[in-house]
C-alpha positions in Angstrom: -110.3 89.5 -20.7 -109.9 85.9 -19.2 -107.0 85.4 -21.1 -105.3 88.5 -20.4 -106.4 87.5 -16.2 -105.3 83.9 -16.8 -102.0 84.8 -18.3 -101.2 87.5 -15.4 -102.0 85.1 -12.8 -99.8 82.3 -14.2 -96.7 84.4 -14.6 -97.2 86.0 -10.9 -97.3 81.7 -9.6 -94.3 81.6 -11.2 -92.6 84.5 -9.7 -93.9 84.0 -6.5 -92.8 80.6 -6.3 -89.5 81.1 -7.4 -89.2 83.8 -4.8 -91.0 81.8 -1.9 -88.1 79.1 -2.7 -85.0 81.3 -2.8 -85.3 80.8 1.1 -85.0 77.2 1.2 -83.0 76.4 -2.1 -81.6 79.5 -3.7 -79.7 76.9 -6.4 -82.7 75.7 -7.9 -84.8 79.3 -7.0 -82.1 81.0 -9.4 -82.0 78.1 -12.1 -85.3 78.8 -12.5 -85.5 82.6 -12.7 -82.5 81.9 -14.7 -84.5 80.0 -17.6 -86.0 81.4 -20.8 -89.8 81.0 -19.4 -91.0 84.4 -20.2 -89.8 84.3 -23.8 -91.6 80.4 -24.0 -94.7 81.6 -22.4 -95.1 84.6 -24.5 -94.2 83.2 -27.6 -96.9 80.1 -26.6 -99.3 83.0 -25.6 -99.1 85.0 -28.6 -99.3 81.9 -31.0 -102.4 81.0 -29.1 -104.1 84.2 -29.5 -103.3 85.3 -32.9 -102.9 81.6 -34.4 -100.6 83.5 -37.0 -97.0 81.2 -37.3 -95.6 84.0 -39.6 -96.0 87.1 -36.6 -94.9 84.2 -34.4 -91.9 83.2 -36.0 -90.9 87.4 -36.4 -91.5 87.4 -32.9 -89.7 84.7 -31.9 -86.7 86.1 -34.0 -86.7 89.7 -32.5 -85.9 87.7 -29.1 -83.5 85.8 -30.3 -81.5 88.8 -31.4 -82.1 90.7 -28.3 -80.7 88.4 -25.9 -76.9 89.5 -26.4 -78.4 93.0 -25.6 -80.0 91.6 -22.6 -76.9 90.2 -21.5 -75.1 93.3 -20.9 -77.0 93.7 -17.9 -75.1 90.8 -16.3 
């Protein structure tokens, strides 16, 4: 249950400062939302948890090929 807490907290940080900083530097505010740190930190979270590379790797893959999906919402 730390985990899980520990995990939660770090991604909210990260949205909150990204959104605390759009006010004074929207550039680097958006470059940031704008990188791939979800799919990093759950990919890092899930091979920390599971220490499985193979259900890593399978995960990593289904991102990769739903990212020109994603896409279509730009």
């Amino acid at each position: 249950m730390l985990i899980y807490i520990s995990k939660v907290l770090f991604a909210a940080l990260i949205i909150s400062f990204a959104s605390w900083l759009s006010f004074k530097k929207p550039v680097l505010s958006g470059f940031i939302i704008a990188l791939p740190l979800t799919s990093i930190l759950a990919i890092m979270f899930s091979y920390i948890e599971h220490k499985d590379i193979e259900k890593t790797i399978t995960f990593s893959k289904s991102i990769l090929t739903a990212i020109p999906l994603s896409l279509l919402f730009f």
